[in-house]
C-alpha positions, 0 to 999 in steps of 0.5 A: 438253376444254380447261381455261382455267385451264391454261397453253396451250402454243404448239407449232412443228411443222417438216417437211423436205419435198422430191419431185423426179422422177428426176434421175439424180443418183446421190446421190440416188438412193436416196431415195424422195424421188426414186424413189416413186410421187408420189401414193404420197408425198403420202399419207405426207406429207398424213398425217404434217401430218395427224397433227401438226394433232391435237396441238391436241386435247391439253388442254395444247396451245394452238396447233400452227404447222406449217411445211413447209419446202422447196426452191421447185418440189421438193414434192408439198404447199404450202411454208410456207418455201421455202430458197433451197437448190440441195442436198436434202441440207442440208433438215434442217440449214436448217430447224433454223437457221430454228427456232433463228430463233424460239427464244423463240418456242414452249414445244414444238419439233417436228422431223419428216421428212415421212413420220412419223406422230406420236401426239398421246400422243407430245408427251403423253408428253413434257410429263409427262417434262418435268415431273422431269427435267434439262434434258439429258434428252429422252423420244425416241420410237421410230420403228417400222414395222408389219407385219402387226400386229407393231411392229419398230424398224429404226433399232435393227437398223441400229445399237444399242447401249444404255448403262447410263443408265436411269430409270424412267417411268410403270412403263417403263424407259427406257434411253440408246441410241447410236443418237440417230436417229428422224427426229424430235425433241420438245423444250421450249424449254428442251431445244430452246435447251440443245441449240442452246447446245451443238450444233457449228451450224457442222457441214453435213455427215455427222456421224463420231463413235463407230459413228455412220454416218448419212446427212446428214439423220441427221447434222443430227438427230444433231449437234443432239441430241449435248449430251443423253440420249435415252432410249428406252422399252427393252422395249415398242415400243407407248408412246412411238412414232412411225410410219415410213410408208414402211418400209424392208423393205416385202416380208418373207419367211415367215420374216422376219416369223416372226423378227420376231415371235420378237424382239418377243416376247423379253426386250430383254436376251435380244435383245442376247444374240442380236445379240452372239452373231451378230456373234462368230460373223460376225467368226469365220467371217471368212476372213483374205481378207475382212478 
């Protein structure tokens, strides 16, 4: 129920969308964007503004605007901004750019791929985070995919690294991780124009600082975000999440779904005993000829 004596936050949903049948462009190649199954796409997509229109339920919340931006002929829903863009890869960094267009218009900036389910209790979260903490601080949900019930963050797998930077919120620590993607941001205005004001908006293009080696869309996602700590719940994948849809390793074997478990089921510090051990034992068992 809404409460008229509270503030009613004005909330911008952006979603980079772009479906095209397969081209042949090798660089492209490896997306599902050219590559799904198209009514297989726009379930993910139809859920994904599906899940932001139920931001409004909030009691805070007193409007949610979600625009679907886009190349013109290359999508699987209505374009709210078409980006007169002949390259998909640059999607992210336009639709930023038409963010920062309307940087005094919102209290909330919400940047979404389009095939991430977003909790209402995630924008929830964040408003209460907001409320004791500086202005370079950002509550970054995890992104995790499910299988068989069991919640398994990839981007953590595929690079991960946590920092000393900790604090505690609503009984849970959170922790700085190197990682910054999650294919999803959720910003105040204040953190959303901090970011822009510190942010190198000249950069198109991958982002090579550090391990970082994400694609062109996490590059865009990384080089708005690097003036800030994003903090990530550390040990429980089920508070403060978002929902990656269309999973990365969607076929497990008996014991990937075993070892998945175990992990899930063990101390985050013990897990990081385990990778680093993993990596020592890799770079040993290297021969001179593989290096």
């Amino acid at each position: 129920m809404k409460n008229d004596t509270q503030p009613q936050l004005r909330v911008l949903c952006c979603v980079p969308h772009y479906f095209a049948e397969r081209t042949g462009d090798e660089h492209l190649g490896q997306f599902k964007s050219v590559s799904q199954q198209p009514d297989i796409r726009r379930r993910y997509v139809e859920q994904t503004i599906s899940s932001l229109r139920n931001l409004s339920s909030l009691p805070e919340v007193g409007s949610v605007d979600i625009r679907v931006c886009g190349i013109r002929g290359n999508s699987l829903v209505s374009l709210d901004v078409e980006f007169d863009e002949p390259e998909p890869l640059f999607l992210v960094f336009d639709t930023i750019e038409w963010m920062l267009e309307r940087r005094e218009d919102y209290d909330y900036y919400l940047l979404v791929e389009d095939d991430i389910d977003v909790p209402a209790e995630v924008l929830s979260n964040v408003i209460a985070f907001d409320q004791d903490s500086l202005v370079n601080e950002v509550f970054h949900p995890n992104r995790i995919e499910l299988d068989d019930g069991v919640a398994f963050n990839t981007d953590l797998k595929t690079f991960s690294e946590w920092t000393t930077q900790r604090k505690l919120f609503r009984g849970k620590q959170l922790v700085v991780n190197a990682n910054p993607h999650a294919a999803v941001f959720v910003l105040s205005a204040a953190k959303f124009n901090y970011c822009a004001d510190h942010a190198d908006l000249s950069l198109r293009g991958r982002l090579r600082i550090g391990e970082f080696r994400g694609g062109m869309m996490a590059s865009a996602f990384a080089n708005f975000l690097s003036s800030v700590s994003l903090y990530r719940v550390y040990d429980d994948l089920t508070f403060h999440f978002v929902v990656h849809q269309d999973k990365f390793e969607p076929h497990l074997t008996t014991y990937e779904k075993l070892s998945r478990f175990a992990h899930s089921a063990l101390p985050p510090p013990l897990v990081d005993t385990i990778k680093r051990l993993k990596r020592r034992v890799s770079r040993e068992g290297a021969s001179p000829g593989d290096e």
